[in-house]
C-alpha positions as CSV (number, residue, x, y, z in Angstrom):
1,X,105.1,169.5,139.7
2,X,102.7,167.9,142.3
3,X,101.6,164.4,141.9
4,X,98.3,163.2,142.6
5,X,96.1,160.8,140.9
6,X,93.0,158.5,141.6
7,X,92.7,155.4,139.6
8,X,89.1,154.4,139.0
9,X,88.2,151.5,141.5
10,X,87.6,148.7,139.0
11,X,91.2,148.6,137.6
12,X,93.1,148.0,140.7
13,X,93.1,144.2,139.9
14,X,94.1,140.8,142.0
15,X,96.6,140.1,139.3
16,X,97.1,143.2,137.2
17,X,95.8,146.4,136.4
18,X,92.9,146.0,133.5
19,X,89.9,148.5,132.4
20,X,88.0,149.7,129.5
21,X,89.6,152.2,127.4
22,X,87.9,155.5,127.4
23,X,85.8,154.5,130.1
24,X,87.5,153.5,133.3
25,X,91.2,153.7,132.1
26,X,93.1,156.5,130.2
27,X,96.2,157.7,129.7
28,X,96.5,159.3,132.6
29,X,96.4,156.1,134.3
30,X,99.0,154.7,132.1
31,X,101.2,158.3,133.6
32,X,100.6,157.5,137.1
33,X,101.5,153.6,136.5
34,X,104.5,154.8,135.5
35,X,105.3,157.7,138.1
36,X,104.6,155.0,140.8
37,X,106.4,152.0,139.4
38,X,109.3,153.7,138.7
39,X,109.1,155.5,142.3
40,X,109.2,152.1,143.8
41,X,111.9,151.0,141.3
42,X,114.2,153.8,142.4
43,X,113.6,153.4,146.5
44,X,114.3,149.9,145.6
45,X,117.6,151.3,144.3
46,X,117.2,150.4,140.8
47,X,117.2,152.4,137.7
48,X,116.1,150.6,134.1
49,X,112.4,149.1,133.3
50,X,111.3,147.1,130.4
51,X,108.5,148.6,128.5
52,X,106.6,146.7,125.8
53,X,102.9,146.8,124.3
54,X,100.7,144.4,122.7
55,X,98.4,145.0,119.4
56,X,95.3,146.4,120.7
57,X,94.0,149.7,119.0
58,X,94.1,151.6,121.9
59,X,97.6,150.1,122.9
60,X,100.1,152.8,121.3
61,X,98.3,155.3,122.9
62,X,98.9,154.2,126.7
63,X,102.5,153.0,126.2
64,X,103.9,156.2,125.6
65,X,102.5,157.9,128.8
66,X,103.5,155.1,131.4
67,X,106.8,155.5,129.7
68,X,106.7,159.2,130.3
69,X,105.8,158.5,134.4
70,X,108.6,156.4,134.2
71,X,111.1,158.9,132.5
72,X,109.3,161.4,135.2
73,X,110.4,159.5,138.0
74,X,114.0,159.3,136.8
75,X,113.9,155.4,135.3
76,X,115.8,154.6,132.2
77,X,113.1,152.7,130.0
78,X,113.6,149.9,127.2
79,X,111.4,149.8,125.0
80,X,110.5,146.4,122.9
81,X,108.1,147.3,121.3
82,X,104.8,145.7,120.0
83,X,105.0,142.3,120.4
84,X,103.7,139.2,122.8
85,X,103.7,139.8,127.0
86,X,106.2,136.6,127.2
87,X,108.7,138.5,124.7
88,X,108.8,141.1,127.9
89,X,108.7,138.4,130.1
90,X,111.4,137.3,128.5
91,X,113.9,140.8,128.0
92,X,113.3,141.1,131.8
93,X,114.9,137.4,132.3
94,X,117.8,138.4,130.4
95,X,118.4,142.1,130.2
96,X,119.8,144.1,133.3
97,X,116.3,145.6,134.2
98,X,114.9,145.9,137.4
99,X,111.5,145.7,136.1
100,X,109.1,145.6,133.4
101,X,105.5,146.8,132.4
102,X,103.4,145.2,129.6
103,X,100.8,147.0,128.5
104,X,98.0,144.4,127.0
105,X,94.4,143.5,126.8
106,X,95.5,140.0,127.2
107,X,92.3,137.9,126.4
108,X,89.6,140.4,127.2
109,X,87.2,142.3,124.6
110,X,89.1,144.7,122.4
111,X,88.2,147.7,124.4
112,X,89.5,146.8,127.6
113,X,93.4,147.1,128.4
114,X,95.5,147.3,131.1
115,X,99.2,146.5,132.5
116,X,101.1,143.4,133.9
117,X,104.5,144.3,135.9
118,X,107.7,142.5,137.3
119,X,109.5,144.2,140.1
120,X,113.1,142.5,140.0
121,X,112.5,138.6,139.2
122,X,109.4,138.8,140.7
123,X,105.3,139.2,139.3
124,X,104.3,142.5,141.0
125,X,100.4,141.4,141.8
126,X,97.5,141.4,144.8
127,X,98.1,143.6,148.0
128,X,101.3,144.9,145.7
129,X,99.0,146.6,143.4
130,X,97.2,148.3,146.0
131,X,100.1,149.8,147.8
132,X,100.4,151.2,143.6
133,X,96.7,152.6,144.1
134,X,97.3,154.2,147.2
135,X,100.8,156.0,146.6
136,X,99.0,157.8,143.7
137,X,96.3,158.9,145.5
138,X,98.6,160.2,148.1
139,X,101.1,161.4,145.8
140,X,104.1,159.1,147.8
141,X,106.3,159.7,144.5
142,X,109.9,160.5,144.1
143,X,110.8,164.0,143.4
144,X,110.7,164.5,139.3
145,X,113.7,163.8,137.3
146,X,114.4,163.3,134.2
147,X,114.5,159.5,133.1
148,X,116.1,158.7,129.5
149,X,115.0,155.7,127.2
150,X,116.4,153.5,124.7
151,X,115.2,150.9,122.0
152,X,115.7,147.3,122.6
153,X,115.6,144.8,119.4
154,X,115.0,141.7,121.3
155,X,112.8,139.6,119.2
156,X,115.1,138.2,117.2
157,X,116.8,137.2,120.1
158,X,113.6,136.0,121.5
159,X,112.8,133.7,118.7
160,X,116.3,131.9,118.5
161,X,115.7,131.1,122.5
162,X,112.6,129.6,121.6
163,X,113.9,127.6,119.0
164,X,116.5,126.0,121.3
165,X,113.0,124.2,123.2
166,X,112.5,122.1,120.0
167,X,113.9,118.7,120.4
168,X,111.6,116.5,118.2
169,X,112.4,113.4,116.6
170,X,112.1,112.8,112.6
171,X,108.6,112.6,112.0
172,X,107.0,115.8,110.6
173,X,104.1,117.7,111.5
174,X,101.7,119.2,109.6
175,X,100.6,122.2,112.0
176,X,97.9,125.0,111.4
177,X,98.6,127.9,113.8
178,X,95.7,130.7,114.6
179,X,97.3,134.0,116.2
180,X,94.0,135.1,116.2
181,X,95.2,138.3,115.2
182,X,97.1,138.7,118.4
183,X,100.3,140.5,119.4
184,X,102.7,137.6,118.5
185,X,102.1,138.1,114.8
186,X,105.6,138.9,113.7
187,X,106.9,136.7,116.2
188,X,105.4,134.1,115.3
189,X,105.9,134.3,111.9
190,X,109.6,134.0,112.5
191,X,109.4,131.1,114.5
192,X,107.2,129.0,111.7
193,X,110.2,129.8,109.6
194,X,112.5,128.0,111.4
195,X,110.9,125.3,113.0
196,X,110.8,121.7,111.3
197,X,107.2,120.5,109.4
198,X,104.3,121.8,107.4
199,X,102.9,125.0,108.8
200,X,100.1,127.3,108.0
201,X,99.7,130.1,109.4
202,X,95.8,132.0,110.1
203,X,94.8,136.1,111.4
204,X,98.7,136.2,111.5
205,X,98.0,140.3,111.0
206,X,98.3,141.9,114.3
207,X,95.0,143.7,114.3
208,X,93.4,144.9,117.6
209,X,89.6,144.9,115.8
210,X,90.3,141.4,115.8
211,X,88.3,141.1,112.8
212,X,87.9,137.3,112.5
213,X,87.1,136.3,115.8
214,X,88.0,136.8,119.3
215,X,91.5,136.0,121.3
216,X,90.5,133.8,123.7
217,X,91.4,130.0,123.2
218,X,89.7,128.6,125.6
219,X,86.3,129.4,124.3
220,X,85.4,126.6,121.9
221,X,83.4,129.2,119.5
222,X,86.9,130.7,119.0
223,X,88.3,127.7,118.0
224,X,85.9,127.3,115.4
225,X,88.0,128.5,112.1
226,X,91.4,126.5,113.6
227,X,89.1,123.2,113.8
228,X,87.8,123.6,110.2
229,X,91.1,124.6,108.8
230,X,92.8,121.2,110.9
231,X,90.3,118.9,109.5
232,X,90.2,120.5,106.0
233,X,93.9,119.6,106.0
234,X,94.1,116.9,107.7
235,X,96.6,118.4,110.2
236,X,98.3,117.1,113.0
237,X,97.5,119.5,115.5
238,X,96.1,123.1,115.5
239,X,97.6,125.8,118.2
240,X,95.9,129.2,118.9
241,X,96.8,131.6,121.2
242,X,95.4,134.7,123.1
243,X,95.4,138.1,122.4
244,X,99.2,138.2,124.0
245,X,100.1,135.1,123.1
246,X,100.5,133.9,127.5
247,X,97.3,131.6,126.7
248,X,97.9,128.3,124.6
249,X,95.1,125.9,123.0
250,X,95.8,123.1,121.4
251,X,92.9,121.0,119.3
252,X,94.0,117.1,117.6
253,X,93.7,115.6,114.6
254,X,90.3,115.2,114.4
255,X,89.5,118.3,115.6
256,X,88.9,117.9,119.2
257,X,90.0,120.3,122.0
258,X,92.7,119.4,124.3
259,X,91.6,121.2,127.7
260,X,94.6,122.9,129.5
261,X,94.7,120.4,132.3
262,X,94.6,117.4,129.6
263,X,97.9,119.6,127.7
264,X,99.6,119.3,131.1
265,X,99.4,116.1,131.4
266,X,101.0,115.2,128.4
267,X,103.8,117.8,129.0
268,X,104.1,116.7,132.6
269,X,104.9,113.0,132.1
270,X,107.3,114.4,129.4
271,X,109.2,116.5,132.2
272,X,108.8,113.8,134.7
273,X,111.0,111.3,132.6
274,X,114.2,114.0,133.0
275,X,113.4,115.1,136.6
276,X,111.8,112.3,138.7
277,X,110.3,113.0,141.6
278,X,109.5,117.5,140.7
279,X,106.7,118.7,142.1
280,X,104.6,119.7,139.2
281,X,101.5,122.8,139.8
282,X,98.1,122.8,138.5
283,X,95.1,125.2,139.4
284,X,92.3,124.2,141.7
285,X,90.4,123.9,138.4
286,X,91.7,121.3,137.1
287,X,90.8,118.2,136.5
288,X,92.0,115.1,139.4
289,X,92.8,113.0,136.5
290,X,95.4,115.8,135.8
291,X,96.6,115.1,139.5
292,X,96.5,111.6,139.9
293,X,98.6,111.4,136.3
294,X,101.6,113.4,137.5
295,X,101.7,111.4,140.5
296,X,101.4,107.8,138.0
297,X,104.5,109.6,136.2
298,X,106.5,109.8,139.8
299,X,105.7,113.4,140.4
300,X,104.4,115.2,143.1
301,X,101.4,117.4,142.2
302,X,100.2,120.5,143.7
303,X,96.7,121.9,143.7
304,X,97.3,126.1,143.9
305,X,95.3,129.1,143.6
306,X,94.0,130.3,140.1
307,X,95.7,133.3,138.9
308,X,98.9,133.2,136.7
309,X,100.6,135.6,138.9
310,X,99.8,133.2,141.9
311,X,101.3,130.3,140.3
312,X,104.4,131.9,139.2
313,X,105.2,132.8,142.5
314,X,105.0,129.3,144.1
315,X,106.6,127.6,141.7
316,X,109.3,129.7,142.7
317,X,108.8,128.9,145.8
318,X,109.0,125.2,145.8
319,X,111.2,125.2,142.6
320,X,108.7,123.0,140.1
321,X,109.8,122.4,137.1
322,X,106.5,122.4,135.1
323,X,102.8,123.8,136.3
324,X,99.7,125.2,134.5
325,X,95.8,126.3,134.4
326,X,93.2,125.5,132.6
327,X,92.9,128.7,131.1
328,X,96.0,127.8,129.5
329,X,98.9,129.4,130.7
330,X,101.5,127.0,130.7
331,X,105.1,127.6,133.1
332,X,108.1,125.7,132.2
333,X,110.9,126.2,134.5
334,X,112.9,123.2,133.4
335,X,115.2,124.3,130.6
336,X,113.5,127.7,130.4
337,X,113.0,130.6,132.7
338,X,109.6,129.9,134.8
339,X,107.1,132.2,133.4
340,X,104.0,131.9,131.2
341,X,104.9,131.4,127.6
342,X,102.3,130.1,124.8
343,X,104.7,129.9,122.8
344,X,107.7,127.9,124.0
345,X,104.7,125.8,125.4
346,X,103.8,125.1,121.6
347,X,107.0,124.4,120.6
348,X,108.1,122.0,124.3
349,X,104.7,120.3,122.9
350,X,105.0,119.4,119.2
351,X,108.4,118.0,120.5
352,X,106.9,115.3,122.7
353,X,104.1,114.9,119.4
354,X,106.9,114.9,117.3
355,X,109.0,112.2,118.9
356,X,106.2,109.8,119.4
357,X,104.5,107.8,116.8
358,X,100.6,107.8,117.5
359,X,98.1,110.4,116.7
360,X,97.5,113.2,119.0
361,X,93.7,112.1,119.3
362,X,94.4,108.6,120.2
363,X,96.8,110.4,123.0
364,X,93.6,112.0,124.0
365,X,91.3,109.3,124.1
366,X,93.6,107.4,125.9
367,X,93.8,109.1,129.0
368,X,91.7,108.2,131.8
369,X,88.0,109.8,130.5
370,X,85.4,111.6,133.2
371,X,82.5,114.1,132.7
372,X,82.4,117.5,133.7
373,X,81.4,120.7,133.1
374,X,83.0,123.9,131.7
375,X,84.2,126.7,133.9
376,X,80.7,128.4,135.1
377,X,80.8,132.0,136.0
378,X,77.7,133.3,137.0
379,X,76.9,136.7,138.6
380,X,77.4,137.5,142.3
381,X,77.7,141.2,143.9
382,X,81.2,142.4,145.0
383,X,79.9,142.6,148.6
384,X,78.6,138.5,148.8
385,X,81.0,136.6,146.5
386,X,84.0,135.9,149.3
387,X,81.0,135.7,151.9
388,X,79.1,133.2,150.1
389,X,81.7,130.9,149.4
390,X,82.7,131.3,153.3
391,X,79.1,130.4,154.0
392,X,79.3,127.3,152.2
393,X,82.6,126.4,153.5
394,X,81.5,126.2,157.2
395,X,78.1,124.8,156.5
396,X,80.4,121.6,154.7
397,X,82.9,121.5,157.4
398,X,79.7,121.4,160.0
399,X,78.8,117.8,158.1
400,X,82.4,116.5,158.2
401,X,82.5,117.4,153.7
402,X,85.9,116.6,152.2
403,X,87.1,120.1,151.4
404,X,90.1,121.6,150.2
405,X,90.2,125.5,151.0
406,X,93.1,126.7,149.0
407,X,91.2,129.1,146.3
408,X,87.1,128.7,147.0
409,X,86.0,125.4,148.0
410,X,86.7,122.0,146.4
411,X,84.5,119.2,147.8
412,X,85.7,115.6,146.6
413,X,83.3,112.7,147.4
414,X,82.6,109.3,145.7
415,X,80.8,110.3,142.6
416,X,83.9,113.0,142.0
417,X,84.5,116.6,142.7
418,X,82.6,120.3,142.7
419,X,84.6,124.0,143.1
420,X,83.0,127.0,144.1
421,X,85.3,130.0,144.1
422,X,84.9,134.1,144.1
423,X,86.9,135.6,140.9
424,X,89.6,137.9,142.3
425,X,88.4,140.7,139.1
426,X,85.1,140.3,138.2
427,X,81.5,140.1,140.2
428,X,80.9,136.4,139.7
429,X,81.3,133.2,141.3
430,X,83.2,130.2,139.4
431,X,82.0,126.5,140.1
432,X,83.2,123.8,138.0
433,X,82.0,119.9,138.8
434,X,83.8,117.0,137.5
435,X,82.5,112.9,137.9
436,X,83.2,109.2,136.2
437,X,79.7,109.3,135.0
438,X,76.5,111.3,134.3
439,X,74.6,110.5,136.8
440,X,77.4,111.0,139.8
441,X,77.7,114.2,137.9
442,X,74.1,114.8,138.3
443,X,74.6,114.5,142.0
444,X,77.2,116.7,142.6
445,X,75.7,119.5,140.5
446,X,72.3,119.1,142.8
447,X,74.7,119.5,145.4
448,X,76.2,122.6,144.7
449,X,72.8,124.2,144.0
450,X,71.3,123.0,147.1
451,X,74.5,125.3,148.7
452,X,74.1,127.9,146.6
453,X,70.7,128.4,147.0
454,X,70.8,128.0,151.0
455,X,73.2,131.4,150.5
456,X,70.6,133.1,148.7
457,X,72.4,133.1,145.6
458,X,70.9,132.0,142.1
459,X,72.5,128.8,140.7
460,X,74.6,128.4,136.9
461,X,72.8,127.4,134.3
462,X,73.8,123.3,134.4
463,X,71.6,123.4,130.7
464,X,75.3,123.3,128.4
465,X,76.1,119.9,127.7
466,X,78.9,118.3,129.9
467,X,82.0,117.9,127.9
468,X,83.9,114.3,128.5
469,X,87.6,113.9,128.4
């Protein structure tokens, strides 16, 4: 049977493939994925890829065809299961596969979906993808054979490797978890069961409706129900993860967010005291007191592109122990196997919580404090975004700016820093501005306006209050 298939342009995606169910992405897609993957698995020489799905309604339905492109391209496919994108991450670390394809929504609305993939050891992302795109459309496939599959029960085993990161003291923690009604349900269910402490458990159904609210922890709105429930108790902590469970945050005692780069700080000083000296990873938009911590703790920090993908593959590359974004993905190398894992991240944290005495809030309040803003995305067409932030670049280098070009532009001066960058998947520009006070804040933000406006392009809206930590 010929092959030939065109994807619809929006899915093709820096760091995976994503789209909206019924709309841009069908199972069709999820065929070709397969018939391509598995083509490039076989010229690669290998044979086996790791299948699993996450909870989202429309998530049974494209799992089986992008098994049946694999099987049609003569792969022999595992298959997990339902379950969260680390627990593939994970069979694909320790299994004989010479790749693996999630199929999840990850933190998007609950009709979009799409596919993360690992070709060897590797995260399969950017120009990768493309090459995907075009071998479809050409029909560059292997000739047709006939694959086999196979069942893999590998959450138990999964759980029991996570358990092994716990290496708190004696105190106990009282812990409310929100799964948000994501994939790691059952998962994490097992793992409450075994770890030490008091924990309660909220949307522990996996439900892709997501009846309760949405699975996205880094929106404070979604944090709402995990706040009330931490205060009403009079918890330790509260955790909540995304709708794959790659996405961690974290809120204290009194109910107060801990923002990813704030997380990493307390995780990085914990790594730091076993290897002294590691080069430790965080995104470009996160906070310097993030950066000027890990170096404090002896380590040397890195400022890297945004995009887990991205991440994974230089800390690879330079062999860091620890790094992480503020959108929460957390990578722990040290002691575990270097990719994204909300999970093991909870449990590596509430050890360093548990073997220390003070409240998490006072932990929080006592790092160094600063102003800033959220994350701003606000729109910009496909054709200006890259261009615009160009524009701005040269314009700052003109005046002799402080920049760092590494993902947008970061421009540090004396009242702090401000980041404009183009999202690799969506039509918008991300700024971010960060200061020691209100006022230097003030500056900066009239600074990035003023650039944004010389480019034609119509600022944020600065009108959400500044969050302080």
């Amino acid at each position: 049977m010929n092959f030939v298939h065109q994807f619809h342009p929006s899915v093709l995606r820096e760091y995976d493939i994503r789209g909206i169910f019924g709309e841009t992405l069908h199972p069709e897609d999820a065929f070709a994925i397969g018939r391509c993957f598995g083509s490039i698995v076989l010229r690669r020489g290998g044979f086996s890829v790791a299948v699993g799905f996450d909870g989202r309604v429309s998530s049974p339905t494209l799992e089986p065809a992008l098994v049946a492109g694999l099987e049609a391209s003569g792969i022999t496919v595992l298959r997990i299961g339902c379950g969260p994108t680390p627990m593939l991450y994970y069979t694909s670390s320790v299994e004989a596969v010479d790749g693996a394809v999630m199929v999840t929504g990850s933190h998007n609305p609950r009709d979009h979906n799409g596919f993360k993939m690992i070709l060897g050891a590797k995260p399969y992302y950017g120009e990768s993808i493309c090459v995907l795109g075009r071998m479809a459309a050409s029909g560059d496939v292997v000739v047709e054979e006939s694959g086999a599959e196979r069942s893999l029960a590998i959450r138990e085993d999964y759980v029991s490797r996570l358990v092994e990161g716990w290496d708190g003291g004696n105190r106990r923690l009282s812990v409310v978890w929100d799964n948000g009604n994501g994939a790691a349900g059952e998962v994490l269910a097992m793992l409450l069961d075994r770890l030490p402490g008091e924990h309660v458990l909220l949307n522990g159904a996996i439900d892709g409706r997501f009846p309760t609210h949405h699975p996205d922890p880094t929106v404070p709105k979604n944090l709402e129900q995990l706040i009330g429930e931490v205060r009403a108790r009079g918890a330790d902590v509260g955790i909540a993860f995304d709708g794959d469970a790659d996405r961690i945050g974290v809120v204290d005692d009194r109910g107060a967010v801990l923002f990813g780069d704030q997380l990493m700080v307390l995780l990085s000083r914990d790594v730091l005291a076993r290897v002294p000296g590691a080069p430790i990873i965080a995104d470009v938009k996160a906070s310097q007191v993030l950066f000027d911590e890990i170096a404090r703790a002896g380590g040397q920090p890195l400022m890297w592109r945004t995009g887990h993908s991205l991440i994974k593959a230089k800390m690879a590359e330079i062999g860091a122990p620890l790094a992480g974004e503020m959108s929460g993905h957390i990578f722990f190398a040290e002691r575990w196997y270097g990719f994204d894992d909300a999970l093991y991240a909870a449990v590596r944290f509430l050890s360093v919580l548990a073997r220390g005495t003070q409240p998490l809030s006072v932990l929080r309040r006592a790092l160094p404090q600063v102003v800033n803003t959220p994350e701003l995305r606000f729109p910009c067409c496909e054709e200006r975004k890259f261009a615009v932030v160009n524009e701005v670049a040269e314009r700052l280098r003109a005046r002799g700016a402080h920049l760092n070009e590494i993902d947008g532009v970061r421009v540090t001066t004396p009242d702090g820093w401000w980041l404009l960058r183009a999202s690799n998947t969506q039509a918008v520009l991300v700024a971010r501005v960060e200061s020691k006070d209100q006022a230097g804040l003030g500056r900066l933000k009239a600074a990035l306006i003023a650039e944004l406006i010389a480019s034609g392009v119509a600022p944020p809206n600065f009108a959400a209050d500044s969050s302080e930590h």
